[in-house]
Each structure stands twice: as structure tokens, then as C-alpha cells.
Backbone as CSV, one residue per row, in Angstrom:
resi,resn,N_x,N_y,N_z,CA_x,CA_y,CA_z,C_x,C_y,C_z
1,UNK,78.086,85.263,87.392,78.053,86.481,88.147,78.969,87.509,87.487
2,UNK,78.663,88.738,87.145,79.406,89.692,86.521,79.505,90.914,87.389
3,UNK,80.610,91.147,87.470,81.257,92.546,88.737,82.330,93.430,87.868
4,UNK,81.683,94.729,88.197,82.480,95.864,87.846,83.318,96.414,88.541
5,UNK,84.995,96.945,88.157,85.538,97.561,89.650,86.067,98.810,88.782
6,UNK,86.105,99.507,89.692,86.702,101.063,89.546,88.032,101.267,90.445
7,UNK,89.435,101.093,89.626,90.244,101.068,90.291,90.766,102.663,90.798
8,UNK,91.428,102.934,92.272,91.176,104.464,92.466,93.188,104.840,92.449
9,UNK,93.732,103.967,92.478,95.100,104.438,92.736,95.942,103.974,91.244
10,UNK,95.587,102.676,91.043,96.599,102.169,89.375,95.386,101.166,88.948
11,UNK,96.046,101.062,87.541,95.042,99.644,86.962,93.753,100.443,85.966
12,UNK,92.901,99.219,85.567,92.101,99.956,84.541,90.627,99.608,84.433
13,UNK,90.334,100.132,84.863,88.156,99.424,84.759,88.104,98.328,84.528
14,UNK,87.444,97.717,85.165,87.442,96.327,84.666,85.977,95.826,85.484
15,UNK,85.709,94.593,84.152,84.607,94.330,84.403,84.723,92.723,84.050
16,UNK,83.737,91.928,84.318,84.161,90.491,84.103,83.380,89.462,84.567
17,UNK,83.030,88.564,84.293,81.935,86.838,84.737,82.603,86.087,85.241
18,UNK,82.183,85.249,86.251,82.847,84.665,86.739,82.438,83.406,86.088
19,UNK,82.897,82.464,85.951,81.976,80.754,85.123,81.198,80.362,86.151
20,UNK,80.330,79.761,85.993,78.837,79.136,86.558,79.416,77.989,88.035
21,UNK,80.836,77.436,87.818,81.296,76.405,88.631,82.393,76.698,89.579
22,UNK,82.372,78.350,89.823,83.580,78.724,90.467,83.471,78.465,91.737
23,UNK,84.357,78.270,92.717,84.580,77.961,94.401,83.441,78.933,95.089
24,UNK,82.570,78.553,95.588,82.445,79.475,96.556,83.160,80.827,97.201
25,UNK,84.254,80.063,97.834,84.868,81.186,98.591,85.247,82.688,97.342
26,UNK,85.820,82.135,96.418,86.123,83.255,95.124,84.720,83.907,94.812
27,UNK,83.687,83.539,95.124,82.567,83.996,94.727,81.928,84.784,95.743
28,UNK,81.804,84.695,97.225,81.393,85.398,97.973,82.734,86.412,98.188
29,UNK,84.034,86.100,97.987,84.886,87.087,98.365,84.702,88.538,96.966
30,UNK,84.497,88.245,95.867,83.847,89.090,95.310,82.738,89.676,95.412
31,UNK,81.751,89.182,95.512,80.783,89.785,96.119,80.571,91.201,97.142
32,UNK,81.806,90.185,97.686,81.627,91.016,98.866,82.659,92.264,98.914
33,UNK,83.152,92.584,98.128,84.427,94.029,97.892,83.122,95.010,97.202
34,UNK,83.862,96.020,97.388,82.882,96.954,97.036,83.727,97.691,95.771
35,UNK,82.725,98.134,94.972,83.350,98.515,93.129,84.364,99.480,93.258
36,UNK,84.631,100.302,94.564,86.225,101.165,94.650,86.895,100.052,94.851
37,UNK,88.202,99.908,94.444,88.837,98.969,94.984,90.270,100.172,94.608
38,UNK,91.471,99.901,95.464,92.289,100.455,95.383,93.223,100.125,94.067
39,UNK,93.497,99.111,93.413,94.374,98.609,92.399,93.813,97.296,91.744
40,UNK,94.057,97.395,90.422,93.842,96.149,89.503,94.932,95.924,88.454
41,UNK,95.582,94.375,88.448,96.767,94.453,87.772,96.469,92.744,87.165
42,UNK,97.057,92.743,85.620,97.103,91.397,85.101,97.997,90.933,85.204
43,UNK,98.005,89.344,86.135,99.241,88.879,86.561,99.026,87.735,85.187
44,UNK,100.262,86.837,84.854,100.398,85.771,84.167,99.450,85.168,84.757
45,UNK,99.044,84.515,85.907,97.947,83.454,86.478,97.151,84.050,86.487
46,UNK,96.747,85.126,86.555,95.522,85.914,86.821,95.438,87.044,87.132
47,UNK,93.574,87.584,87.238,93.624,89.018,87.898,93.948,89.426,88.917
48,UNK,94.452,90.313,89.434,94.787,90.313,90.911,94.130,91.756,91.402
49,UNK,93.368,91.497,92.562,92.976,92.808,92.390,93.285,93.290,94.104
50,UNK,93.641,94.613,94.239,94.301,95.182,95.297,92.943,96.197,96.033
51,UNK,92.664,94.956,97.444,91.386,96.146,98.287,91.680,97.677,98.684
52,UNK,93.057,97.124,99.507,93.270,98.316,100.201,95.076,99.197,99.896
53,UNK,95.374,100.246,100.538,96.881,100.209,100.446,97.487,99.462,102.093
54,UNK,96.972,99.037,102.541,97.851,97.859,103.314,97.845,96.782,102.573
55,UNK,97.419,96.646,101.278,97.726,95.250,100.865,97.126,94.006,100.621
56,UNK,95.718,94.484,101.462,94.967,93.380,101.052,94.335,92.871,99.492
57,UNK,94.770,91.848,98.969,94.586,91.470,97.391,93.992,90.119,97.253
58,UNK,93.694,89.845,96.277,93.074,88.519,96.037,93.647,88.341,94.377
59,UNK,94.309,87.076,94.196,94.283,86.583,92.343,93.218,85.391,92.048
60,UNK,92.490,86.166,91.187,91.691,85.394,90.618,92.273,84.755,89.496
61,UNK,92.034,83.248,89.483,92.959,83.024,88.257,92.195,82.462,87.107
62,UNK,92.827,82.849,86.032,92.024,83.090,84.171,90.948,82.103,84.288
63,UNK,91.078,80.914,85.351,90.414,79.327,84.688,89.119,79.993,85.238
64,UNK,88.752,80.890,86.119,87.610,81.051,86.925,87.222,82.372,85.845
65,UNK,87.655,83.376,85.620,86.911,84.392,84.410,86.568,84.318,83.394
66,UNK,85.749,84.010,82.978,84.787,83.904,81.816,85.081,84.749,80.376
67,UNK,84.600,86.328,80.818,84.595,87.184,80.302,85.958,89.050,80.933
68,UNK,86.595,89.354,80.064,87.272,90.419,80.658,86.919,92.046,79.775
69,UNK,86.784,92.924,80.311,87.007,94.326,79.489,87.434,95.046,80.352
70,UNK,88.341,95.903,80.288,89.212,96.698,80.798,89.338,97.758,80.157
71,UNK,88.869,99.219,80.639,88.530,100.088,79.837,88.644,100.515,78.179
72,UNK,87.589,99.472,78.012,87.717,99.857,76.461,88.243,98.408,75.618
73,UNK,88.969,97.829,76.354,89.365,97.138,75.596,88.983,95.274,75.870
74,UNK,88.699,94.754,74.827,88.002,93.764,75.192,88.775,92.303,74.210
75,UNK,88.829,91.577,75.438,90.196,90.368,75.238,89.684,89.397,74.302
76,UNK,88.670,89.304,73.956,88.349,88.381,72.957,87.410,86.931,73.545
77,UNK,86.936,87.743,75.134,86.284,86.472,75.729,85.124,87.811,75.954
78,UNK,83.815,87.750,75.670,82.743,88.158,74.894,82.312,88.218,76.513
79,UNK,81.514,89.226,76.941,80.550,89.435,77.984,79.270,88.989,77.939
């Protein structure tokens, strides 16, 4: 599954696959955000990406992303 987000407050475009064997729940909880998202930031464990400014976030962590590009720039894991 591949999802694009448009971050509106910090952070940088980002786009990305999820692997074929990821949890459910990580998979419908993406799904289900919509491509504004308020913030996107690379933590050491993972992406973390910020819904709202109260705070609501989710980290996705590296073992579940496949593929990353972040405006422009592309990590060396191929889309």
C-alpha cells in the first residue's frame, strides 16, 4: 500500500509503501488519515507522523516501510 502526505505546519512530503505483512491496525490507521496531516518528523525508530495540533500522532516504525521519498529526496529504498 503506498500513501502520500502533505505536511501543513513542519516536516516534508512524504510518500512511502508499506510491506505486504504489516499489522492491520498500522494499515487501516493509515488509510484512514487524510493526505493533510499537520506534521511529519524522522524519529530514530521511525516515521512519526502528527494528525492534529492537539497531538494526535502515530510512529510507524522503519521494519513496516518499504519505500521513503521526502520531497525530493529519496533514501535509497526504491518506490
Amino acid at each position: 500500500m503506498e500513501k502520500e502526505f502533505f505536511p501543513t505546519k513542519y516536516g516534508l512530503q512524504s510518500r512511502f509503501k508499506l510491506v505486504e505483512n504489516t499489522p492491520a491496525p498500522i494499515v487501516n490507521w493509515v488509510k484512514a488519515q487524510p493526505r493533510a496531516v499537520y506534521g511529519i518528523e524522522r524519529k530514530v525508530d521511525g516515521l512519526e507522523i502528527v494528525v492534529s495540533k492537539q497531538g494526535r500522532r502515530k510512529l510507524i516504525p522503519w521494519c513496516w516501510i518499504k519505500g521513503l521519498r521526502q520531497a525530493g529526496y529519496n533514501y535509497g529504498n526504491p518506490l
